[in-house]
C-alpha angles and dihedrals in degrees: 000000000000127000079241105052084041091053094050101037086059087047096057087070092043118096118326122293125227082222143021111184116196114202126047094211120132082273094053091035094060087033093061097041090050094057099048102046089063094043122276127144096242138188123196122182144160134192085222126037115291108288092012107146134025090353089060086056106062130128083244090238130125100205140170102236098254085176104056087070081071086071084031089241088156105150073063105054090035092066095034085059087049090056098043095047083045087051091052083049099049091038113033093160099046102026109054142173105257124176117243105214104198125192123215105209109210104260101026117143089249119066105221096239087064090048082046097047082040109057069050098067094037082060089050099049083040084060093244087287097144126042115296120267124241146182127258130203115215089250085064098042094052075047103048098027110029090172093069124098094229093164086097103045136075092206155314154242138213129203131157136251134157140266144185122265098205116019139296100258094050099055083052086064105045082066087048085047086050090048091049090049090051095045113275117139098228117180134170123222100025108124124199121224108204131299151226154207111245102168106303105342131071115226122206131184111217138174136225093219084186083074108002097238115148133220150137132267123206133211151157093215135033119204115190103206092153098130116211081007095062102101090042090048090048092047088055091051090038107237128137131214139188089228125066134171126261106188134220123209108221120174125198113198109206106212133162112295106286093189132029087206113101098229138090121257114213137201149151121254128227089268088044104249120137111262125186143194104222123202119222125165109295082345145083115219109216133204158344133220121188099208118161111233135175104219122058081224116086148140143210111271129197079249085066102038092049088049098054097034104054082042086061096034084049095055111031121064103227128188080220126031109236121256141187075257101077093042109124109172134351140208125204123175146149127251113214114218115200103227134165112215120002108309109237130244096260107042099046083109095050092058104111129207098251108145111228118202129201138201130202099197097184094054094040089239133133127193128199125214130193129324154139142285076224100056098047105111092061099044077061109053078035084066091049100054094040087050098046087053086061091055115268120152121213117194099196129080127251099277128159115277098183150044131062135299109293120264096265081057098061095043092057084053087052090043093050101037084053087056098051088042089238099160092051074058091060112114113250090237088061123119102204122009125274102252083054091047097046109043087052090056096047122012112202092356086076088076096063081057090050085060095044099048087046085053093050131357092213097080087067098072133104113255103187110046113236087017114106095214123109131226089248094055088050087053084054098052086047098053100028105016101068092222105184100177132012087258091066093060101037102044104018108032089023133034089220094117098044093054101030126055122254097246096045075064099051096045089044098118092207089062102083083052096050084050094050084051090047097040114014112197095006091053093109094044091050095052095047088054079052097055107043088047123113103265109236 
């Protein structure tokens, strides 16, 4: 366990909290960062690792719901454009501009010159913020995307979105690591039992399920941000709400890289749902499915695999089909739709990914529904106000709790990494230099691995070997990061496990010694966990 993790977890029985916050997703994540920035006294906790479950399972893009227009839900889109165009500008090196290149197969419901006019009128709600879309004929998409199977389609379009750099999880903590920096108590694998009202502070009896020790946690607020877990959080705390989650299945495959292009290629899949090609990194992210489910636990089934994969194989013209073969990782998740009453048969595809929140004035407790990557900054600034009408006081002003080091900050990185030479220490299977690199992952705290690498070059190598991450960011993750099991750092702080199989991992000689910087003593313990774990 780290000093830091040690640290936070004794401070959670200490004196009441303003705020407890249940639930380390991307809504309890910005929740949390937002409160204490501007001075609460804030806990954050999850029975998992931050950004554990559905907001490690995203497709890794922050988009502005170009397919909500089809049920002409535009106040939405309108607002989830503003939040993505406000996410390019907070986070130029994580949240970038990426095309779109979308197919019209012959015979689709909607005619191409109405998805065209269409991608148009998505540019204009999102304020002309990206590149302008345009139209392509099937002589220009065989030209500009060879890969793609244009003998069934009579044309194309192109439009931009965003999408995430790193991976999902990451840039989740990166808003826990914020909060940590401003106060909050945020600690993994604490789970809370229950809870209840005694006079004006909630208590809740949690466990450290690192070491099973039991205590209490105190608070004048409670905020549910437990994603699919929401509804059974609020029955174990009695309370009752008008919203509730429905919840939507969606799979990713991770194979070798299909197209060297960085965009996304679209399309719509034999059912006529949208399907993309996603790049990342030397993969292609593949998917996703939109299948209703019960329960917020799921896994990818052959059903699933053979769907996505005869979609792909249908569409791209391959030297090779696909097979289960070139899968290298997978992601399965739950989206949880926030619904009131039981959503209908037919209008299950028409649920959109709005977050609801609602407050229990009385018991001082707020829960989150639904939501978006996307939408997260407001979901944010939205707690605080909710929080603030319960009484909260918040003795800081309203400063900004998010986005990356200014600009001058950045320039005195690029300035210090030049004179140590960091980017002629960038290995040749690298696919941006290491001051880029670095400076996206961690911010300020890149310049703690700039001193580390001028004081000994050897901090600069790769310790995992086709892994693009350096002893000394390992020795960051072990002494800021709060990795509990290998898992945390190769899915969740890293992408490793999502771009690299699962046995490349396990023969890599440098990771027993990545384990013995992450756990110390227990290194061996915590790899063989690893190890003898179900590979996902």
């Amino acid at each position: 366990m780290s000093t830091l993790r040690n640290s936070l977890l004794a401070s959670l029985s200490r004196e009441p909290f303003d705020v407890l916050v249940i639930g380390a997703g991307i809504n309890g994540a910005v929740t949390a960062a937002c409160l204490a920035a501007r001075g609460a006294k804030v806990a954050l906790i999850d029975r998992g690792d931050f950004a554990g479950f559905t907001s490690q399972q995203s497709s890794n893009l922050a988009w502005g719901g170009i397919k909500y227009m089809e049920s002409f839900e535009f106040g939405l889109v309108r607002k989830l454009c503003k939040s993505r165009n406000h996410l390019i500008e907070s986070y130029p090196s994580t949240v970038r501009e990426i095309r779109f290149l979308a197919t019209h197969e012959r015979g689709f419901r909607h005619g191409l010159w109405k998805l065209v006019i269409g991608t148009w009128l998505y540019w204009f709600i999102g304020s002309f913020f990206t590149k302008r879309p345009r139209r392509l004929s099937v002589s220009q998409l065989r030209s500009e995307e060879p890969l793609l199977n244009a003998d069934i389609c009579d044309g194309g379009f192109e439009y931009s979105d965003a999408f995430l750099h790193d991976n999902d999880a990451r840039f989740v903590w990166g808003f826990v690591n914020r909060a940590i920096e401003s106060g909050c108590a945020a600690v993994n694998y604490v789970e809370a039992e229950g809870g209840t009202r005694e006079g004006d502070l909630w208590v809740v009896p949690a466990r450290d399920k690192s070491s099973g020790a039991s205590f209490t946690i105190r608070a004048r607020v409670m905020v549910n941000a437990a994603g699919p877990f929401v509804d059974k959080n609020n029955e174990q705390t009695g309370l009752t709400t008008k919203t509730r989650h429905a919840f939507s299945k969606g799979i990713h495959l991770l194979v070798d890289r299909l197209t060297p292009h960085d965009r996304v290629l679209a399309f719509f899949a034999d059912d006529g749902r949208p399907f993309f090609v996603i790049p990342m990194g030397p993969r292609s992210c593949l998917g996703t499915t939109d299948t209703p489910v019960t329960d917020p636990v799921t896994e990818v089934t052959e059903e699933d695999r053979r769907f996505v994969l005869e979609n792909v194989n249908k569409r791209l013209k391959l030297k090779k089909p696909l097979s289960e073969q070139d899968i290298i990782a997978e992601r399965c998740g739950v989206r949880p739709l926030a619904v009131s009453g039981a959503p209908g048969k037919g209008d299950w595809m028409s649920l959109s990914r709005k977050h609801v929140i609602e407050v229990d004035t009385e018991r001082s407790h707020v829960s989150i529904f639904g939501g978006k990557l996307t939408d997260c900054i407001n979901v944010g600034e939205e707690m605080f106000h909710e929080v603030a009408q319960l009484g909260v006081s918040f003795p800081r002003p309203k400063e900004r709790w998010y986005g990356e080091p200014s600009t001058d900050a950045r320039a005195e990185f690029m300035l210090k990494a030049a004179q140590i030479r960091l980017d002629e220490m960038t290995s040749p299977q690298s696919s941006e230099p290491l001051s880029t690199r670095l400076w996206r992952r961690y911010g300020k705290d890149a310049f703690t691995l700039l001193d580390r690498i001028a004081a000994d070059k050897t901090a600069a190598e790769v310790l995992i070997e086709r892994a693009e991450y350096l002893r000394c960011e390992i020795e960051l993750a072990a002494e800021k990061e709060m990795v509990e099991q290998l898992e945390d750092f190769l899915r969740r702080r890293s992408k490793i496990a999502l771009v690299v199989r699962r046995e490349d991992i396990a023969r890599a000689p440098g990771l027993r010694e990545a384990c013995s910087i992450l756990f110390a003593e227990r290194a061996e313990e915590k790899l063989s966990e690893w190890l003898s774990s179900p590979a996902h």
